[in-house]
C-alpha positions in Angstrom: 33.0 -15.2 17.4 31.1 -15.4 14.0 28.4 -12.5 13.3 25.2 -14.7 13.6 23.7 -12.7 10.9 26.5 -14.3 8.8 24.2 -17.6 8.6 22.2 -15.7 6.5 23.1 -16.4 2.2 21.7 -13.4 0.9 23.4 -11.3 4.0 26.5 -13.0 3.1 26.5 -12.3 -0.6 25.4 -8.6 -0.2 28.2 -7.9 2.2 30.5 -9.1 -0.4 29.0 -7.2 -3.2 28.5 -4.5 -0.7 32.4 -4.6 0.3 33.9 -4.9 -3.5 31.7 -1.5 -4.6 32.9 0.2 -1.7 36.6 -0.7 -2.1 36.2 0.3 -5.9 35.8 -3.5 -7.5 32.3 -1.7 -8.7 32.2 2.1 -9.8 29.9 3.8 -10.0 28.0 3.7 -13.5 29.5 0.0 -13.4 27.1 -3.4 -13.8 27.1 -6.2 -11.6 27.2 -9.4 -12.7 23.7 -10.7 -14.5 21.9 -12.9 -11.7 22.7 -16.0 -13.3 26.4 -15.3 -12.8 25.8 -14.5 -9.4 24.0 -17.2 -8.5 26.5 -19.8 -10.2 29.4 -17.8 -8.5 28.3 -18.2 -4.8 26.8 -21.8 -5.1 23.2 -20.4 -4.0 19.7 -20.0 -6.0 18.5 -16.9 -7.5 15.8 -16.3 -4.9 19.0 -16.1 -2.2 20.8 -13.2 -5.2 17.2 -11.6 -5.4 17.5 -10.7 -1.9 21.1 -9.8 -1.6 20.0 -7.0 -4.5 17.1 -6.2 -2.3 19.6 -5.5 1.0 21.9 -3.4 -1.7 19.1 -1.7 -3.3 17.5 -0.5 0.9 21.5 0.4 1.1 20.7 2.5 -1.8 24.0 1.4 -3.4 22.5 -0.2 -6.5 19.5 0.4 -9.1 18.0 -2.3 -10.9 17.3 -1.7 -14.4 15.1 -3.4 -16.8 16.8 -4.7 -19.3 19.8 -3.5 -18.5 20.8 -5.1 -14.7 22.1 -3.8 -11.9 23.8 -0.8 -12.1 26.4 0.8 -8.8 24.5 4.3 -8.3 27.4 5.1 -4.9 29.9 3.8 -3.2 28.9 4.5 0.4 25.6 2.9 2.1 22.8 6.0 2.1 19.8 3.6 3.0 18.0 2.7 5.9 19.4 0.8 8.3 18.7 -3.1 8.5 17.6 -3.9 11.8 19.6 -6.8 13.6 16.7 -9.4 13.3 16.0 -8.4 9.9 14.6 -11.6 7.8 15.0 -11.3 3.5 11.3 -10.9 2.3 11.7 -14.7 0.6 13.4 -16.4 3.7 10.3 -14.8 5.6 8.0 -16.6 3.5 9.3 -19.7 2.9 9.3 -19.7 6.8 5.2 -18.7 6.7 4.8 -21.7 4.4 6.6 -24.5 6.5 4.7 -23.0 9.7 1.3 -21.3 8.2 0.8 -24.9 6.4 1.1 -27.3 9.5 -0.2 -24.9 11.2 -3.6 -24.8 9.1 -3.7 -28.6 9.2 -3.9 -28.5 13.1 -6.4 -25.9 13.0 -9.0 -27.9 10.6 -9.2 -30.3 13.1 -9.9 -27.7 16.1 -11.8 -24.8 14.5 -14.9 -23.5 16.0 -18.5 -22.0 14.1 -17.1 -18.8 15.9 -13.7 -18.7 14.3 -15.6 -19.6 10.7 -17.5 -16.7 11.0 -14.9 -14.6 11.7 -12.7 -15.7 8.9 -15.6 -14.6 6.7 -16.1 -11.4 8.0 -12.6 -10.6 7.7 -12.5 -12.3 3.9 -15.5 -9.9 3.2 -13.4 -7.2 4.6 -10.2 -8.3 2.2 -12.5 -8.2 -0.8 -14.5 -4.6 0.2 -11.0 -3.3 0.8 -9.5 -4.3 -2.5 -6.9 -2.1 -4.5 -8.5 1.0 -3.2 -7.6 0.6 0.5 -4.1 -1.5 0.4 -3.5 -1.1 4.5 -7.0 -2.4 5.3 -6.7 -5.3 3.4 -3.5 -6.3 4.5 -4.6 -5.6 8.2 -7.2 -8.0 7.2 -5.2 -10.4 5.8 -2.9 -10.1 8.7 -6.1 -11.3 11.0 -7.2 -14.3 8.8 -4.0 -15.9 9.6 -4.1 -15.3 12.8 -7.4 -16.3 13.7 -6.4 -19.0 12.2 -3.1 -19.8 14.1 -5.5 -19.5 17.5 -7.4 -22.2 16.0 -4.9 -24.2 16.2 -4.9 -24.3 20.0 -1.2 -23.9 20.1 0.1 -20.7 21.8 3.8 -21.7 20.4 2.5 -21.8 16.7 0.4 -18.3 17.6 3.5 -16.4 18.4 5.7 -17.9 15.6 3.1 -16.6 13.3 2.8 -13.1 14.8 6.3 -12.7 15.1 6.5 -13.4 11.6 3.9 -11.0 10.3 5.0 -8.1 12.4 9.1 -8.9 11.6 7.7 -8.2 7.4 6.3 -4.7 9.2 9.7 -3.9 10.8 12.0 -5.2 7.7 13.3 -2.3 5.4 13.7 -5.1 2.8 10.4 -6.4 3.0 8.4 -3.5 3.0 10.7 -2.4 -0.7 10.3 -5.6 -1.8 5.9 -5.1 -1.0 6.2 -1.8 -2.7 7.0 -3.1 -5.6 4.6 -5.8 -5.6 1.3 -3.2 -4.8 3.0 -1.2 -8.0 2.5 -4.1 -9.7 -1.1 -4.8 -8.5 -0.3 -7.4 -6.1 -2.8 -8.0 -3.4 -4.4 -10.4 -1.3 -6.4 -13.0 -3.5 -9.8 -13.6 -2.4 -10.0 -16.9 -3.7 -7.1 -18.4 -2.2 -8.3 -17.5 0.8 -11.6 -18.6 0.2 -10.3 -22.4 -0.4 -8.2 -21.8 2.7 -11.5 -21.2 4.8 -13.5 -23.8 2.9 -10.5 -26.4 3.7 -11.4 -25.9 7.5 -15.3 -25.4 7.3 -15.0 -28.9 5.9 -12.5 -30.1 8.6 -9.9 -31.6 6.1 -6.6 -31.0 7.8 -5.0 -32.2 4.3 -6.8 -30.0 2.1 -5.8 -27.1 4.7 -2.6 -27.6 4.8 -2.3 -27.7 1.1 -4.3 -24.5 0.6 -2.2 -22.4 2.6 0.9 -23.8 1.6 -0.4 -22.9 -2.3 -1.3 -19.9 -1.3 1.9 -18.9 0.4 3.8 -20.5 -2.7 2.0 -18.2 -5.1 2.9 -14.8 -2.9 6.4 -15.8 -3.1 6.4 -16.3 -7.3 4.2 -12.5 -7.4 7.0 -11.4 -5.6 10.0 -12.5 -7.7 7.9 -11.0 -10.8 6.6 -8.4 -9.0 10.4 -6.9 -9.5 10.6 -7.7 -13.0 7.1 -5.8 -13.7 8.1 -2.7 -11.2 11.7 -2.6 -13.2 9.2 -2.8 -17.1 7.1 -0.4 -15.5 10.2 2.0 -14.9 11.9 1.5 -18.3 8.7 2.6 -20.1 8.6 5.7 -18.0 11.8 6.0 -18.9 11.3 5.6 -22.2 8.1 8.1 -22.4 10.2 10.7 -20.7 12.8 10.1 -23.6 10.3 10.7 -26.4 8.8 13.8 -25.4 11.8 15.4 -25.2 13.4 14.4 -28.3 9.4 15.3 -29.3 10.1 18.9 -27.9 13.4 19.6 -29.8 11.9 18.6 -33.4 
C-alpha cells in the first residue's frame, strides 16, 4: 500500500533529492539544481520546490546560500524529525485561504457587537505587541481568526481552522520557514486585519471574504521572500566576517 504522505509534491520531491544525496548523486560541497531546474524537472511550481528545500534544510542535509544555491552540507538526515501529519508551511496556507475566506464570508453575515469588540481588543493587542513581543502577537493573531471562525456558527469550520493553526505550531517546517520570516521583520499587519474586521462590522460577506483571502495571499508572498531576505541577510554577514579578517592580516 502507497505511503499516504506520498500525495504530498514537495514530500515527494524531497525524498528524491533526499535519496540521490544519500546514495552519493550529491556530495557534500555539491549544488543542487537552481530552483528553476527543479521545478521544470518534476512538473510542479516553485512554491512545491521551496518546500521540498524547506523539508531538506529541517533534515539538515542542505544550506541555502544567497547567491550561490543550495549547497549538500551531509549525507545522512541530522534534523528534527517531521511528524506524520506534517503540512509544508505553503500547502498550510493555501488551505487557510480556501477555508479562512469562506469562512469570513459566513461570519459577516452572523457576527455579533460582542465578537466586534473582541476582535478589536485583540487587534489592539496585535498592534501593542508589535516587533517587540513576537509570541504575543501571534497568540493574538491566532485568536482574531478564531473568533472569527465561531462567528461563523459552524463548529465544522471552527475545528478546521484550529487544527490548522495549531498543525503550523507542531510543524518543524513551518516554524523554520516563520523563523525566517520574523528575521526578516515579518509580522502580523495591522491593517489587513483592520479591513478584515471593518469587512464584518459592515456585514459584507463579499468584502470579507476578499479581505481575508488578500490577507492570507500576502503572508504566503512575505514568506517566499522572507527566504530570499534571511539567505541576503546571511551573505552580508558572511561577507562582514570576510573583511575583518582580511582587515586583521593587513
Amino acid at each position: 500500500m502507497p505511503d499516504p504522505d506520498d500525495r504530498r509534491l514537495y514530500t515527494r520531491i524531497s525524498r528524491d533529492i533526499g535519496r540521490r544525496i544519500i546514495e552519493g548523486e550529491y556530495g557534500v560541497g555539491e549544488r543542487l539544481p537552481p530552483e528553476r531546474v527543479l521545478a521544470q524537472t518534476y512538473g510542479v511550481s516553485r512554491p512545491t520546490v521551496r518546500e521540498a528545500i524547506i523539508a531538506l534544510e529541517v533534515d539538515e542535509l542542505v544550506e541555502v546560500r544567497m547567491g550561490s544555491g543550495v549547497f549538500v552540507i551531509a549525507t545522512v538526515p541530522k534534523g528534527g524529525v517531521r511528524v506524520e501529519d506534517d503540512i509544508g508551511p505553503f500547502e498550510l496556507l493555501e488551505a487557510r485561504r480556501a477555508i479562512e475566506g469562506e469562512t469570513c464570508a459566513l461570519a459577516a453575515q452572523r457576527i455579533g457587537p460582542a465578537e466586534l469588540l473582541q476582535l478589536q481588543e485583540l487587534l489592539d493587542e496585535m498592534k501593542r505587541a508589535g516587533t517587540a513581543e513576537l509570541e504575543r502577537c501571534e497568540r493574538a493573531d491566532y485568536e482574531f481568526h478564531l473568533v472569527i471562525a465561531r462567528a461563523s456558527e459552524n463548529s465544522g469550520l471552527v475545528a478546521a481552522i484550529d487544527m490548522l493553526w495549531k498543525s503550523r505550531d507542531r510543524s518543524p517546517q513551518y516554524q523554520l520557514m516563520i523563523s525566517k520570516a520574523h528575521a526578516a521583520g515579518v509580522v502580523p499587519r495591522h491593517s489587513e486585519h483592520l479591513a478584515i474586521l471593518n469587512a464584518l462590522r459592515a456585514g459584507n460577506p463579499e468584502t470579507a471574504r476578499e479581505a481575508m483571502r488578500a490577507h492570507i495571499s500576502r503572508v504566503l508572498e512575505d514568506f517566499m521572500s522572507a527566504t530570499e531576505v534571511h539567505e541576503v541577510e546571511q551573505a552580508r554577514q558572511r561577507l562582514a566576517k570576510q573583511r575583518e579578517r582580511f582587515a586583521l592580516r593587513a
